[in-house]
N, C-alpha and C positions, 0 to 999 in steps of 0.2 A: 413504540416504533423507533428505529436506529436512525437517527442522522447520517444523512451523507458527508463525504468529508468536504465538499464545498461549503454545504449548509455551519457546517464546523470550523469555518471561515479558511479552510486549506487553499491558498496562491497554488499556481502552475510553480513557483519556486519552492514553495515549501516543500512541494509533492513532491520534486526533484529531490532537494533535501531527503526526505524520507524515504524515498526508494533508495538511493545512494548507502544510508546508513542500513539499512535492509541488506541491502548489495555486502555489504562490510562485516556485518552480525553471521548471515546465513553462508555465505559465499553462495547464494544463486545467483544463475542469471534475470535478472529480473527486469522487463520494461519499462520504459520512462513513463510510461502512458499506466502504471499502475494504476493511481487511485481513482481512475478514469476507467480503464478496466473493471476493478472491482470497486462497489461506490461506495460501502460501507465499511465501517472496521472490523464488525464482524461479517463481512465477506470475504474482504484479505486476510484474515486471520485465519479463518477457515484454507483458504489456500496453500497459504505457507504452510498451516500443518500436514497439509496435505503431502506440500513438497518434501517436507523435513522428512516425513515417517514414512 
């Protein structure tokens, strides 16, 4: 079973972090509330590809 990114020890700042460089990589728009949105890695990932392709 997948960890959540809390349980992965992800701060509300990191998560920021992490969307921000998402933001920068992909040029989407992406919400701050991401990893909160989607709880796992492989559920954001799965989205992203979504948006990419």
């Amino acid at each position: 079973m997948e960890q959540e990114f809390m349980d992965l020890g992800f701060t509300s700042l990191a998560a920021v972090e992490m969307r921000n460089r998402l933001v920068a990589r992909t040029g989407l728009e992406l919400p701050v509330s991401l990893v909160f949105d989607f709880l796992t890695p492989a559920e954001l990932a799965e989205h992203l590809r979504s948006r990419l392709t």
